[in-house]
Backbone bond lengths (Angstrom), bond angles and torsions (degrees), N, CA, C in turn:
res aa  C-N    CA-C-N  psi(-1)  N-CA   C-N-CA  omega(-1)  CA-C   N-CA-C  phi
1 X - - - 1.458 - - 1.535 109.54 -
2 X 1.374 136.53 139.05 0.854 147.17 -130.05 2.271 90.24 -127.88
3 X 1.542 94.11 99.67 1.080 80.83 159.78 1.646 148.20 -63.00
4 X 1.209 124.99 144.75 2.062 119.00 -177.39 1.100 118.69 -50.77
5 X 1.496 124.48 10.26 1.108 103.75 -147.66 1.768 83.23 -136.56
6 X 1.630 116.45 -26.61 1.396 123.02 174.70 1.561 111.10 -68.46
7 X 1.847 119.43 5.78 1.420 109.32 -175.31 1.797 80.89 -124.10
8 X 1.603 79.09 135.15 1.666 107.47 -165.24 1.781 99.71 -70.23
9 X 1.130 120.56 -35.13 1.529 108.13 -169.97 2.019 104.67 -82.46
10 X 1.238 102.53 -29.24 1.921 100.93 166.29 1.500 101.15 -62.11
11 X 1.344 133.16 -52.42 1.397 143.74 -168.31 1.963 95.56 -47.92
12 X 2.039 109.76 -64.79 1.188 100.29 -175.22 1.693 105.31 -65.30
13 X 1.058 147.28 -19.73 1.275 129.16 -179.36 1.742 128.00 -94.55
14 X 1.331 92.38 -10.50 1.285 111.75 150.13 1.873 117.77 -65.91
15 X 1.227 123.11 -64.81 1.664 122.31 171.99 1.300 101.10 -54.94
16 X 1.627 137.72 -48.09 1.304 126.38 -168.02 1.475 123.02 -64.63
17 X 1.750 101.84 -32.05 1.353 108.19 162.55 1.575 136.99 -82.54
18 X 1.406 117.57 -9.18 1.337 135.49 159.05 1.585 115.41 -73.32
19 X 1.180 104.91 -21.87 1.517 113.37 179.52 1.369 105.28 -89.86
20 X 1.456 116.05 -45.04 1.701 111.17 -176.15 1.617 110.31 -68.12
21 X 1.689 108.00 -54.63 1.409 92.28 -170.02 1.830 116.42 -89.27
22 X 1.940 104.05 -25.82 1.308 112.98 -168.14 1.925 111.35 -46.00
23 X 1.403 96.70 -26.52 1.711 98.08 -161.40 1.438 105.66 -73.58
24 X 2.103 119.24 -42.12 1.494 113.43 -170.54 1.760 101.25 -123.72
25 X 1.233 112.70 5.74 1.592 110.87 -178.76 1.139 105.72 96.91
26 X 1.185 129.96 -28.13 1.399 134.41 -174.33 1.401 127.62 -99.34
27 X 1.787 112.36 155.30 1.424 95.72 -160.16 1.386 83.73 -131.48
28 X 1.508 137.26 76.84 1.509 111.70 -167.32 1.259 123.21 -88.49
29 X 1.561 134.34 -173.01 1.947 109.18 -176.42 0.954 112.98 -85.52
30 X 1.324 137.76 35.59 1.419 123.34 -172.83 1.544 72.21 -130.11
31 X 0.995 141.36 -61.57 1.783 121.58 178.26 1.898 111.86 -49.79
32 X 1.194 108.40 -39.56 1.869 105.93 163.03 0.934 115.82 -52.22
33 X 1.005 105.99 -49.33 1.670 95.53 -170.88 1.801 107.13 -82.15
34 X 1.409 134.27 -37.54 1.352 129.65 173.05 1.624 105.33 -44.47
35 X 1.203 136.80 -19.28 1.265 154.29 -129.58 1.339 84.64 -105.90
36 X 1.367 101.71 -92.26 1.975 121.36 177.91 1.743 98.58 -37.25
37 X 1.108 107.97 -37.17 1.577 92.64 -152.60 1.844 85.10 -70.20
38 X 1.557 116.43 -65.08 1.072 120.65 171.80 2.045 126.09 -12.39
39 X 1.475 92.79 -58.17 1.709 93.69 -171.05 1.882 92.77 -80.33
40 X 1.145 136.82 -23.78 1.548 141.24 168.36 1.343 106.32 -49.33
41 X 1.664 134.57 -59.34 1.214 129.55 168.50 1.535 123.74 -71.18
42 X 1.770 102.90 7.05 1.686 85.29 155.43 1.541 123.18 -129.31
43 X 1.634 93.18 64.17 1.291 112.18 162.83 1.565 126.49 -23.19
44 X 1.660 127.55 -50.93 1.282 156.38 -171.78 1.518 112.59 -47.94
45 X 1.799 99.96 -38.48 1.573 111.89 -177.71 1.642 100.35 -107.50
46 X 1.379 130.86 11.90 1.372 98.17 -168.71 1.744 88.42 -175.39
47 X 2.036 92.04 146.90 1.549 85.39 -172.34 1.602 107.75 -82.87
48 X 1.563 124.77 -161.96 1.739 120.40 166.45 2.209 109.87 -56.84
49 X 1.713 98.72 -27.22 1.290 106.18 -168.37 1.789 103.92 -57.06
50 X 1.669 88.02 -59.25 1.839 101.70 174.39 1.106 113.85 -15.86
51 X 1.617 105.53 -72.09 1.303 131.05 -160.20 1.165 109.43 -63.45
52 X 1.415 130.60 -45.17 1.579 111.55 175.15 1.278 117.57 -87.89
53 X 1.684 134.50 8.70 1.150 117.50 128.90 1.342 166.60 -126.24
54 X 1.880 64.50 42.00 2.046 72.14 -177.79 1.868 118.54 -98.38
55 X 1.563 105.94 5.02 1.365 97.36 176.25 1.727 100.04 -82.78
56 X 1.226 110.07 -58.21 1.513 97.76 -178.79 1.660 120.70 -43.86
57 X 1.444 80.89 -34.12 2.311 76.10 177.22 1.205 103.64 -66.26
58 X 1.323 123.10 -49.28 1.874 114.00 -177.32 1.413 108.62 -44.97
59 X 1.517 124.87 -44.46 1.450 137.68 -145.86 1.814 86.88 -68.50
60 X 1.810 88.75 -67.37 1.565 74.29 -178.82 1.205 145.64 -53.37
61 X 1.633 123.36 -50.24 1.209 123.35 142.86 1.743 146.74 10.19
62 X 1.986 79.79 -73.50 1.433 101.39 167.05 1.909 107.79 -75.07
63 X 1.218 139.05 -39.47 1.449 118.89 164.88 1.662 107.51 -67.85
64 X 0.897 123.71 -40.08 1.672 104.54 -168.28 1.613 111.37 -76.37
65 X 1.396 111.86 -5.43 1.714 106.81 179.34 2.081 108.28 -89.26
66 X 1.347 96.10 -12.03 1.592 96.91 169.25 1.262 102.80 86.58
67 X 1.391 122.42 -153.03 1.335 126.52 -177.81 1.494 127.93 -107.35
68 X 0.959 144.60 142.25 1.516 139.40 164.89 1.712 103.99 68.42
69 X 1.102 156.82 -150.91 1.302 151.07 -154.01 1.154 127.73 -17.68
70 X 1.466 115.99 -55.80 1.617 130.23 171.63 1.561 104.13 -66.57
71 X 1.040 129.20 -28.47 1.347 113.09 167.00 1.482 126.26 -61.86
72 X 1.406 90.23 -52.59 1.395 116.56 -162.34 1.860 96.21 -56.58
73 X 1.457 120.37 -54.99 1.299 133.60 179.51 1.848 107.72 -36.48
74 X 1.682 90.47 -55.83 1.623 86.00 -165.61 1.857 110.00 -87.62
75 X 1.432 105.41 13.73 1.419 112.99 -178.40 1.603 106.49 -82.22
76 X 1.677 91.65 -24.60 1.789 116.26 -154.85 1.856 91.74 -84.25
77 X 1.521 109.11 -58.03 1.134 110.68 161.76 1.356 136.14 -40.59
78 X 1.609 113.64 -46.77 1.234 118.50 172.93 1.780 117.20 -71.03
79 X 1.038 114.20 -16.18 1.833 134.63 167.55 1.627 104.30 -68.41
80 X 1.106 129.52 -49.77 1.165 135.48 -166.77 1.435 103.86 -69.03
81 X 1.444 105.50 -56.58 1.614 105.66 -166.90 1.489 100.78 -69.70
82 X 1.686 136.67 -46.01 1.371 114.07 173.98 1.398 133.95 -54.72
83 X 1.989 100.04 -30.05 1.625 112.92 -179.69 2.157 89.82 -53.06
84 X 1.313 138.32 -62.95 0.841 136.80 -161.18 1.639 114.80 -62.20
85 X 1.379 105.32 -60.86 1.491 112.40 179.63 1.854 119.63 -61.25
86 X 1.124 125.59 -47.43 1.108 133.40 166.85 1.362 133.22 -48.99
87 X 1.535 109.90 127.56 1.810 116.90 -167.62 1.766 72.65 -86.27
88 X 1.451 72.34 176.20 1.832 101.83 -164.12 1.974 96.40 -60.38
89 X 1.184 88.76 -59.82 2.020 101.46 168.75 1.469 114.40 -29.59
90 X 1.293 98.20 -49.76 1.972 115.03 -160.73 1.352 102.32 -64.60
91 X 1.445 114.72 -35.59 1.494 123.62 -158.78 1.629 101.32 -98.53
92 X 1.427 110.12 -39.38 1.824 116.39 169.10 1.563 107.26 -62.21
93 X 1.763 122.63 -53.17 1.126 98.40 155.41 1.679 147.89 -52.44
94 X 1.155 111.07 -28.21 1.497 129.44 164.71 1.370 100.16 -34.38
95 X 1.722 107.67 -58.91 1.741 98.05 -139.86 1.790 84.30 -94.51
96 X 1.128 113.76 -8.75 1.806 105.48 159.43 1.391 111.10 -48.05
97 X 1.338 112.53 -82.03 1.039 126.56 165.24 1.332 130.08 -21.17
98 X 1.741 122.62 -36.95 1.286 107.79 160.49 1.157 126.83 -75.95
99 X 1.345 84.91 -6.67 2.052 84.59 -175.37 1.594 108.40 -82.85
100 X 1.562 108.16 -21.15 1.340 104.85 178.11 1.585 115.26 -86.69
101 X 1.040 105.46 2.15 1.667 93.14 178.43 1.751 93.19 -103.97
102 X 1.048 129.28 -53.83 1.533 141.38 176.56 1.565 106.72 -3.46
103 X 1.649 91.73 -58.40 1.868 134.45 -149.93 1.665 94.88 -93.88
104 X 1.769 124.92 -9.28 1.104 119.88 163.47 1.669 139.34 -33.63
105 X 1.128 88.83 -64.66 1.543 126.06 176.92 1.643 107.98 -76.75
106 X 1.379 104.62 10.22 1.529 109.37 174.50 2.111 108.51 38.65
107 X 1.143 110.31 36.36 1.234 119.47 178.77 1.678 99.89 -146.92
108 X 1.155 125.64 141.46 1.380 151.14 141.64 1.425 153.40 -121.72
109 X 1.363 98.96 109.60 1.869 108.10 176.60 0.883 131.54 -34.26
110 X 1.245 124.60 147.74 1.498 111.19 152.30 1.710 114.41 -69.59
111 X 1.090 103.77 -38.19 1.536 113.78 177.48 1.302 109.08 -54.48
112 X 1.747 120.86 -50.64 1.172 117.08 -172.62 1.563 116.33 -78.70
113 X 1.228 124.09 -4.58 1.885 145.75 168.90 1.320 85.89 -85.37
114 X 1.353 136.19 -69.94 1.435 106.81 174.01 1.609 152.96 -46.17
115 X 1.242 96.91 -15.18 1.354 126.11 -154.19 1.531 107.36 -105.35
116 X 1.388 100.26 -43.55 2.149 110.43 159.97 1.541 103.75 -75.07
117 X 1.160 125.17 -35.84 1.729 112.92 160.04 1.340 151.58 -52.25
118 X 1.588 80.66 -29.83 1.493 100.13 -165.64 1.781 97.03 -93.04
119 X 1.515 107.85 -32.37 1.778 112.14 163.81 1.635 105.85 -62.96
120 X 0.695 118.90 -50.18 1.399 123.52 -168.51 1.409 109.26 -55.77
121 X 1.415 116.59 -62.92 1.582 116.01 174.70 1.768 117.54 -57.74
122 X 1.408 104.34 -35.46 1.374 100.11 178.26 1.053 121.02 -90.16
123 X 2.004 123.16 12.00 1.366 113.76 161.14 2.045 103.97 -121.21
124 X 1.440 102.65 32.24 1.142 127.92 -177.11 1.655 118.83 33.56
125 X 1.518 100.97 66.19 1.298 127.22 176.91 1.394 109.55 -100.26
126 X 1.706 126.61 121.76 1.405 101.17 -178.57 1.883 95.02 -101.94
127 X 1.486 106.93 142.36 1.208 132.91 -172.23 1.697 123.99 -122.48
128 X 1.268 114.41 118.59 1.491 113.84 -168.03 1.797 104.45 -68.81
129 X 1.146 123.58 128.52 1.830 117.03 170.55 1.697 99.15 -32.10
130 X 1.432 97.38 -67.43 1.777 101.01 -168.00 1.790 127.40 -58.95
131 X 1.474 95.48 16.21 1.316 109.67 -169.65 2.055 87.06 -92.85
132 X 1.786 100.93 -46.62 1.258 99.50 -165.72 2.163 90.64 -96.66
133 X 1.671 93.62 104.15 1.879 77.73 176.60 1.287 129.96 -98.28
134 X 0.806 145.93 116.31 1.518 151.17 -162.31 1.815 112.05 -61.87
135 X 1.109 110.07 115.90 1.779 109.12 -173.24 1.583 94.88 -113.88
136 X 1.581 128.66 8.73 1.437 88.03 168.99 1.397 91.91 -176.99
């Protein structure tokens, strides 16, 4: 049986959703929807089937792992399998992509500038600070 976490497009919607809500608690629709739009432009890794179910698999995932450790574990997991599966592009697009959901909510963390960095270096993307800008 094939763990949720060994299929690369749950893996990206898993980080995209740890990034939208993990940074302020919140998941609002303008980060949902950056989300969908996000796993939609990566057609390359995943069929229309993928795609409609790998946000709910992340969702669940991400509620049944709880808070703080269990996240963090299957965030680590979900890092691993893109560091592996991902062309150099897949993973530069990735950390686009976090910046576009981040930048949803027309607000940015420091946590959440940390948090597209800290993906970025560990799927060895190099990323300008001023790429990720901090509004608050």
């Amino acid at each position: 049986m094939t763990r949720p976490l060994d299929d690369t497009v749950v893996a990206m919607a898993y980080v995209l959703l740890t990034c939208a809500h993990g940074s302020d608690g919140q998941l609002d629709v303008h980060e949902q929807n950056a989300i969908v739009e996000r796993l939609a432009g990566s057609v390359e890794v995943a069929s229309a089937a993928d795609l409609e179910a790998a946000l709910p698999s992340a969702v669940a995932l991400y509620s049944d792992a709880g808070d703080g450790p269990g996240r963090a574990r299957l965030l680590e997991q979900a890092l691993e399998r893109l560091k592996q599966d991902l062309s150099r592009s897949s993973a530069e697009r990735l950390v686009r992509d976090l910046i576009e959901v981040v930048d949803a909510d027309d607000v940015v963390l420091s946590v959440e500038r940390d948090f597209v960095l800290g993906v970025a270096n560990r799927l060895g993307v190099a990323v300008d600070v001023a790429e990720v800008s901090e509004s608050s």
